[in-house]
N, C-alpha and C positions, 0 to 999 in steps of 0.2 A: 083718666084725664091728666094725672100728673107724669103720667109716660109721656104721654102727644105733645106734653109741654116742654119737657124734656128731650123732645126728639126737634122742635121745633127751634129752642135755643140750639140743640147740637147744630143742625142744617144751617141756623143764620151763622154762629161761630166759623163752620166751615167755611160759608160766602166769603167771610171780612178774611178770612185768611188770602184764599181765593185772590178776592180785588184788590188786598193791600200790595204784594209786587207789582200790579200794574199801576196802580197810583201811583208809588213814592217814584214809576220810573216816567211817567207818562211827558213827556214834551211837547210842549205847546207854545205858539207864538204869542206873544202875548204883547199891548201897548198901553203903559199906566197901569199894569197889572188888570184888564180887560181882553181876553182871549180875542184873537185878529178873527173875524169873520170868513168864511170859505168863499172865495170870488175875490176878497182884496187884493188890493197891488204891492208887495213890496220890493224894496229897489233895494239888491246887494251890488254895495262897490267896494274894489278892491283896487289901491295903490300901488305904483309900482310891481307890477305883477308880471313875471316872468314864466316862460316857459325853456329850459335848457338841452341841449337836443347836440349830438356830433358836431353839427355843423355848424355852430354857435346861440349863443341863446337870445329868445325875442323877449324882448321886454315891453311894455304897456306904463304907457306915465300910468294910465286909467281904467279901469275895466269895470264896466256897469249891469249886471242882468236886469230886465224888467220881468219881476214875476210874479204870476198867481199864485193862492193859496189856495190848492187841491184839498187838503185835506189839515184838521187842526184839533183832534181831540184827544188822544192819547200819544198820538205823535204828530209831528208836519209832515207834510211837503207840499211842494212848491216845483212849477215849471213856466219856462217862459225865453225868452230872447235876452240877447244881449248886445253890448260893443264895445270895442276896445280903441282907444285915445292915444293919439302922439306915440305911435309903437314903431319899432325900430330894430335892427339886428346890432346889440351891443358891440360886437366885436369891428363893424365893418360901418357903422352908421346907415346900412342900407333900409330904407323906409316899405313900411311892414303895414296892409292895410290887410284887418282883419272883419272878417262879414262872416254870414250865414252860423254866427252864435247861437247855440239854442242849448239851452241845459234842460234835458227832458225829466229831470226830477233831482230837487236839491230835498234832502229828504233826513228825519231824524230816525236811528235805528235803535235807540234804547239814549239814556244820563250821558248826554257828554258825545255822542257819537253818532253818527250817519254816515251816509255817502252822497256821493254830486254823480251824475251820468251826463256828463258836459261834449259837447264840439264847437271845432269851427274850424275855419279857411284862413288860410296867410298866406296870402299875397307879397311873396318877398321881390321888391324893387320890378315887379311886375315880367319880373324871369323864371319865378318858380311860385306855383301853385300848389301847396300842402293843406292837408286835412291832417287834425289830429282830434281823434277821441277816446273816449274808455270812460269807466266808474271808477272815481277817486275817492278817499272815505276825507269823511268832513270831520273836525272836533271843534268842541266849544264848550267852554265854561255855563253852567246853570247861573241864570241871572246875568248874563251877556248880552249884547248885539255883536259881539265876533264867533266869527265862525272861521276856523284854520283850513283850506282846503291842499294837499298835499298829493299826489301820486302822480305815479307814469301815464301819459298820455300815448296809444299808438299811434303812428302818422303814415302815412301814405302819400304817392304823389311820383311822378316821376322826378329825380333826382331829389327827395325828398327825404331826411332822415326818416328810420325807422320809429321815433317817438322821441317823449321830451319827456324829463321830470317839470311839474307845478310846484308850485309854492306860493300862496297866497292870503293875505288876510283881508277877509271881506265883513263888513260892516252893512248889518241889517235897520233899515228905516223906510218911514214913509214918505212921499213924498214932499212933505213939510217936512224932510229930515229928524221927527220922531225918534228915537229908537225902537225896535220892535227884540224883545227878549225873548230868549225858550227858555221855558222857567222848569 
């Protein structure tokens, strides 16, 4: 009897060893310290949001994704649409409409880290039509609503540079402007 019971504290000892790495790493959206339901809506916008590329860089006064929350228990993600506000070719003022946004998974991959697998279309002054996309890695502070997204983006398109460096800081809430945290 006192084996079985010693065998039985060994096996649960093992578990907690087990689950404690995925605990202390787990990230999760959270609102008021209440984990975001899977279906909710949350809105990342990012300011002043550029993308820089050969041929000068586009800038975004605004950029908005609407996204679902896929998945929220050990880690997020999140997919959904987007668009981007008052954007423009810095260097030359030429006006930039950007459509067919869709970030197919904005995503946490462990404390502090993820990635974004983002596109869209730029419509530059209605002469050139560019895509650019790729998986950029996300970071963010634990107990934040920012989220930093940074990488190369490839582009395509006739007459289109080969791709653009990102750089943005994007700000997670609800639609009542909440903050939504990965804690």
């Amino acid at each position: 009897m006192i084996k079985k019971i010693t065998q039985l504290a060994m096996a649960v000892g093992a578990l907690v060893a087990l689950a404690s790495p995925a605990a202390a790493n787990a990230q999760r959206l959270t609102e008021n310290k209440v984990a975001i339901p899977e279906g909710a809506i949350v809105y990342e916008t990012g300011f002043n949001v550029e993308v820089l590329t050969a041929a000068g860089t586009i800038f975004c006064k605004k950029y908005t994704y609407i996204m679902t929350v896929d998945q929220n228990k050990t880690r997020y993600a999140m997919s959904g649409s987007g668009s981007g506000e008052e954007c423009k070719v810095t260097q030359n003022g030429a006006p930039v409409t950007i459509t067919s946004v869709i970030a197919e998974e904005f995503a946490s991959e462990g404390e502090g880290v993820g990635e974004a697998t983002l596109s869209f279309v730029a419509d530059i002054a209605g002469i050139l039509t560019c895509t650019f996309s790729g998986t950029v890695p996300i970071t963010y502070e634990a107990e934040s609503e920012e989220s930093l997204v940074e990488g190369t983006l490839a582009g395509s398109g006739a007459g289109c540079p080969a791709g653009g460096k990102t750089q943005a800081v994007f700000n997670r809430e609800t639609k009542n402007e909440v903050p939504i945290i990965a804690d």
